[in-house]
N, C-alpha and C positions, 0 to 999 in steps of 0.2 A: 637516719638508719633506725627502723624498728627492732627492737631488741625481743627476740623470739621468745623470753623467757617470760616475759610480761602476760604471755599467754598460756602459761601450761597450769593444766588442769583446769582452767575454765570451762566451761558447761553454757551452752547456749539453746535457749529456745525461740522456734522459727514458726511465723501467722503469716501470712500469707493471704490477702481480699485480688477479686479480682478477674482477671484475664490469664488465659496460660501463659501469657510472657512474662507478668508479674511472677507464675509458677517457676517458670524457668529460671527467669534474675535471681529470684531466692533459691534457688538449689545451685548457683552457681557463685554465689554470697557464702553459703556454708562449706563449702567445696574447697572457697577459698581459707574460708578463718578454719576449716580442720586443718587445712595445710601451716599453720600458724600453731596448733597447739589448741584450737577451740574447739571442742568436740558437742555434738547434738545433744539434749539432755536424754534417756533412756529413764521408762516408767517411773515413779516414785526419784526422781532425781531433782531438784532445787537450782536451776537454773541462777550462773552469774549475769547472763546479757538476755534479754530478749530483744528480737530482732524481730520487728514489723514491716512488710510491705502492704501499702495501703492501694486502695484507688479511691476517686475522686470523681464518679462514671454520672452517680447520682446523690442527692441527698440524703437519701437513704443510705450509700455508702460512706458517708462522712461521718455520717451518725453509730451507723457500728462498728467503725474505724477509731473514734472515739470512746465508744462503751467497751471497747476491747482493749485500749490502752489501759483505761480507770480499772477496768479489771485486774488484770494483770499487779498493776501496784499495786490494789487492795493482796491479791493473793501470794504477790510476789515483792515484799515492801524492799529487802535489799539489794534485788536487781535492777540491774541499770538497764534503761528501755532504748533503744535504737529505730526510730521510725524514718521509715525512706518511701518512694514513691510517690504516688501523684497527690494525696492527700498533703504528704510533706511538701512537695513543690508547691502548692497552690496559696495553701494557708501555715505557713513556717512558722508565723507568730503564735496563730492559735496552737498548733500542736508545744512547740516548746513551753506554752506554760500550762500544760496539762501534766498531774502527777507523775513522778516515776523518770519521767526522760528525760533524758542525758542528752542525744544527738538528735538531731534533726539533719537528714540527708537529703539533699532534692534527687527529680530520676535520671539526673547524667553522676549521680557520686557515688553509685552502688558497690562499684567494685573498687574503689575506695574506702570500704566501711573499714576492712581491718587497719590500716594506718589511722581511721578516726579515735577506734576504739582502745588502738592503742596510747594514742593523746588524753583520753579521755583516763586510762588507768596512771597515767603520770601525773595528772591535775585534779581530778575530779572536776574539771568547769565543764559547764555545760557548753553545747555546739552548736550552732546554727549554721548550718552548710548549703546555701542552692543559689544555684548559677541563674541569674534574670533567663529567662527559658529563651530572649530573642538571643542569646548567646549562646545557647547549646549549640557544638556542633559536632561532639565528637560522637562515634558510632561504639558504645562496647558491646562485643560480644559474649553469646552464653548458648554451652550447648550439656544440658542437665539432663540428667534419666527423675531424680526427685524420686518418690516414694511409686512410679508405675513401671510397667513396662515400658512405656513408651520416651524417645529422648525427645526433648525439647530444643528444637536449633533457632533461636534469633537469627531472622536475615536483615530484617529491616527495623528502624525507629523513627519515632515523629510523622507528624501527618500534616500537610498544607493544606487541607480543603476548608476548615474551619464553616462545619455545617451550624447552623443558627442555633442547636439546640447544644450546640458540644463542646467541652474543656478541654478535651484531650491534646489538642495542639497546646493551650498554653502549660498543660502539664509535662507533654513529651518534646515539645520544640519541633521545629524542620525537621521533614523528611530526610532519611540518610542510610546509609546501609553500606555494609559491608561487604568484599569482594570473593567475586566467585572462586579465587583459588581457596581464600582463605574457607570460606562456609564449607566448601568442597571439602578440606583439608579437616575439618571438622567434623563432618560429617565419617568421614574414612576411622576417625579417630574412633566416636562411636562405633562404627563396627567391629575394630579391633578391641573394645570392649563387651562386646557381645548385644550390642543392639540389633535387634530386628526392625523397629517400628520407628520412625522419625517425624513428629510433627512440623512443619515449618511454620516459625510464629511471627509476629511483628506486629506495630498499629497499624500499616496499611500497606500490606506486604506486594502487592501488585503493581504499588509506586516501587519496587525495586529498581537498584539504576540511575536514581531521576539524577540529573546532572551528569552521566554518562554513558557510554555507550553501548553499554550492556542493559538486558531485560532481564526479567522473573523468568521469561521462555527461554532465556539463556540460562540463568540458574538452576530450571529443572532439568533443561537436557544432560546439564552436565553431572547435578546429584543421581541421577537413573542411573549413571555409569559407576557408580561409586559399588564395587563388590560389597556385598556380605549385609546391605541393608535391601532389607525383603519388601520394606514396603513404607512408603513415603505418605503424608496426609496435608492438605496446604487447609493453615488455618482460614479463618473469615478474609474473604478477599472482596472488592469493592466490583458492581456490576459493572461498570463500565471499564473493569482494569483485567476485568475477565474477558479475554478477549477469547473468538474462536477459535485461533490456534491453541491457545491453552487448552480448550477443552478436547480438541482432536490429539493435543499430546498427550494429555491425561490418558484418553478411551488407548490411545495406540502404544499405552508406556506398560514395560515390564514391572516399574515398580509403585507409580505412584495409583493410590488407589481410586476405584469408584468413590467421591464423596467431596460434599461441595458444601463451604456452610459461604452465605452472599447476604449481606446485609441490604433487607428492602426498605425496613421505616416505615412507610406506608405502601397503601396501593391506591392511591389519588395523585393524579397528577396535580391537582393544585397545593396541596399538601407537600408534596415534593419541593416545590417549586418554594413555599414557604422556609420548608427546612434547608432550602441552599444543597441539596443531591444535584448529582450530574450526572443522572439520568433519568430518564421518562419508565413508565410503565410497559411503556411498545418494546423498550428495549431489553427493560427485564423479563417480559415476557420472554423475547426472545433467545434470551440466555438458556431461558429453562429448554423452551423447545429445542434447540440446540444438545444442551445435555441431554436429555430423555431419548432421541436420535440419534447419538453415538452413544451413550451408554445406558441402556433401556432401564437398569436395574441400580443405579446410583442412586445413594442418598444424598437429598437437600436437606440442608437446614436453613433457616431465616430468622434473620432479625427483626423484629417490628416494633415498632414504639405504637401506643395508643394513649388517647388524650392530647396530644399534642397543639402547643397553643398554633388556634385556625383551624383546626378540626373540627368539624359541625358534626350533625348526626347525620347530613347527607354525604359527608365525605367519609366518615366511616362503614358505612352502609356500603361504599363502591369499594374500599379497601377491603372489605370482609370478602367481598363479592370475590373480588381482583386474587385472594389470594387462595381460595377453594378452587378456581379454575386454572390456577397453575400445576399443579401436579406436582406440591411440594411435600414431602416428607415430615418434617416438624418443622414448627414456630418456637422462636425462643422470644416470649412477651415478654415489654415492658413500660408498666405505665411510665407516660412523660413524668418525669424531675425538672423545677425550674434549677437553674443553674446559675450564680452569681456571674455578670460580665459578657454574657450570651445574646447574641442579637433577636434571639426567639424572645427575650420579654418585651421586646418591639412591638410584639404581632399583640393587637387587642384583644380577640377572642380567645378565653380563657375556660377549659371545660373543668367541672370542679372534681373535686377527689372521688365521690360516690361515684362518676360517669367514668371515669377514667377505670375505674376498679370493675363496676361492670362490662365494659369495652374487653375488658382484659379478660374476664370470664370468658366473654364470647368465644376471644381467640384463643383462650386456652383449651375449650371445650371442643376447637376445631381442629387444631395439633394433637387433641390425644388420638380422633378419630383419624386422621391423617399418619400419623403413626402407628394406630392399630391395623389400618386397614394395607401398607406396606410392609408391616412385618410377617403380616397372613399370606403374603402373593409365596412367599417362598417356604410355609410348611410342605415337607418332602423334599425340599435340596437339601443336596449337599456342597458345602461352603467351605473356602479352609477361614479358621477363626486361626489369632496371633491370644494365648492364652496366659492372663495374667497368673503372678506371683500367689498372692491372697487366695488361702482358704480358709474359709470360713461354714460352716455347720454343715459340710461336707459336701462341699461343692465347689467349685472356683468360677471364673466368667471369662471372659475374652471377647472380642469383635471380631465379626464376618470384615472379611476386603471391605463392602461398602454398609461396614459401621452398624450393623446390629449387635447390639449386645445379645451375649449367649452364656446360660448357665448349664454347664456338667459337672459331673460327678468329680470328683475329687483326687487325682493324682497327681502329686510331687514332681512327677516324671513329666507331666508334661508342659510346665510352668516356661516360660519364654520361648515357645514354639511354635508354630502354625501349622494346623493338624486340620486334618476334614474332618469336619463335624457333621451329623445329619439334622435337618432342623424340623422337631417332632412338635411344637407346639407353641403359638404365639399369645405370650400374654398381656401384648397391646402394650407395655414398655419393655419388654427383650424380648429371647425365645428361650424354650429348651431345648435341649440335643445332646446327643450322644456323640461320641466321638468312632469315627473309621475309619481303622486302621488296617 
């Protein structure tokens, strides 16, 4: 039995690397320890725990996963540090003897932390907590607003497909998810809090179901019905899990919005075929043509990796090619990371960090255009935006239905609301606009 008292007046500080479902785990992490007695630090306040969720996506994310612990103990030498997440699951040893930390969580013990921490205030020993990931099987849920408008609802976790360049499986385990009354039931909740906006998160949310009889097409028809939430957003979902019907329930849904983010990786088919995807190029294409056809005005987003070991310069050349003549909205680039235990350090051809860096200019330099030149189609509409909290130098922001950011002028009044905007000017990352009322 945890003894409540163990926790009053503690003060905890929360980091956060990552993916929105790491966002979400942690807003639903604090959620729990305020319900205990441990409340978030406010400005100028000296945190007793800090609480890290890590990822583990790239080496680059290990490394400032790392420089962020060390920090932290330098700045915060009497706090006791709490790291969970894929970093923790992956490398448990390396983190626990890094300055400062107390626990080490792997990513099935999150909602577990407050019983750890409170072990932890009885002993002071340190913790080493994570489940061999072939055993993960349990599903927890989390459904957090976090510091946006928007709430964050976990449907799904773990991914089976184990692409050659990727950890994520051995850091989230099997696919798994939770049921449609319950997400439902979760969802309803949020509205009865006054959410408007619901993202749906997970590592590979369109494997919903997998082991029963239920699909993602079943999980959104049912969240649409859900009163009082205005508008739904499905996070990154895999092309081949993107089926047609999805996107015809999208275009014909009251509430889920214009807006698609599809992880491609490349646009070579032999490249693909390298990174273990399961799907081809013809099929992504036809994804997009598919959406652009029921919903003329939706935004894409995409993932790409570049450098990737077996990438030549003539496979990049057709990926650059491949991904101009889709009709995609933004690119989210990212040079190839090698990865400890990954079957991509198999493949021989190895492109070096200069090329990979340049690659990545490329397609950065075509995402901006691709985003300037879809934010332009719509100066002169008007759009309803869902308007955030935050103002700042007198102005606040929000997103159109299909996800432009939009900056107006500044009123209190109209902070968690969806209001028609007019959209007067694109400045190739959001627009500006007045509001019409």
């Amino acid at each position: 039995m945890i003894d409540d008292s163990t926790f009053a007046s503690r003060k905890a500080l929360f980091h956060t690397f990552g993916c929105k479902l790491n966002f979400a785990e942690t807003s639903t992490v604090a959620k729990l320890l305020a319900d205990r007695g441990i409340m978030r630090v406010q400005r100028g306040d000296t945190p007793d725990l800090i609480v890290i969720n890590t990822c583990s996506v790239t080496e680059l994310a290990d490394k400032k996963c790392r420089q962020t612990i060390r920090s932290f103990a330098r700045r915060y030498p009497d706090a006791a540090i709490v790291v969970t997440g894929c970093y923790a699951q992956l490398k448990p040893e390396e983190v626990s003897g890094l300055p400062g930390v107390a626990i080490v969580a792997g990513t099935d013990r999150k909602l577990r932390l407050a019983e750890y921490i409170d072990a932890w205030m009885a002993s002071h020993e340190p913790q080493t907590l994570v489940t061999p990931t072939k055993d993960i099987r349990e599903f927890s849920p989390s459904c957090s607003r976090g510091d946006r408008t928007r709430y964050f609802l976990k449907v799904q976790d773990g991914c089976d497909y184990f692409c050659s360049y990727c950890t994520i499986p051995f850091a989230r385990g099997r696919s798994r998810s939770g049921s449609i009354d319950d997400i439902v039931a979760q969802a309803a909740d949020a509205a009865s809090q006054g959410a408007k906006e619901i993202v749906l998160t997970g590592v590979n949310i369109g494997d919903f179901g997998k082991g029963r009889s239920d699909t993602f097409l079943d999980l959104i028809r049912e969240l649409d019905a859900v009163d009082g939430i205005e508008r739904y957003r499905i996070s990154s979902i895999e092309p081949n899990l993107l089926s047609d019907e999805i996107i015809d329930f999208v275009a014909s849904s009251r509430r889920f919005m214009p807006h698609f983010h599809v992880p491609l990786q490349c646009g070579d088919d032999e490249v693909l075929r390298l990174m273990r995807r399961h799907y081809d190029t013809a099929l992504f294409r036809s994804r997009m043509e598919h959406i652009h056809n029921a919903m003329p005005d939706a935004f894409i987003g995409v993932d790409l990796i570049v450098g990737a070991r077996g990438e030549t310069d003539e496979h990049f050349r057709r990926s650059h090619e491949f991904v101009e003549s889709i009709g995609v909205s933004r690119l989210h680039v990212f040079p190839y990371s090698e990865r400890p235990g990954t079957r991509a350090l198999d493949i021989d051809y190895i492109v070096s960090q200069e090329e990979k860096h340049r690659r990545a200019r490329i397609m950065i330099d075509s995402s901006e255009q691709m985003l300037a030149g879809f934010t332009s189609r719509f100066v002169g509409q008007t759009r309803p935006v869902l308007v955030e909290h935050t103002a700042r130098g007198g102005v606040m922001h929000g997103f159109t239905d299909n996800y432009i950011k939009v900056e107006i002028p500044a009123d209190a009044a109209l902070a968690n609301r969806v209001v028609p905007v007019r959209l007067l000017e694109s400045t190739g990352e959001e627009m500006k606009g007045e509001v019409v009322l």
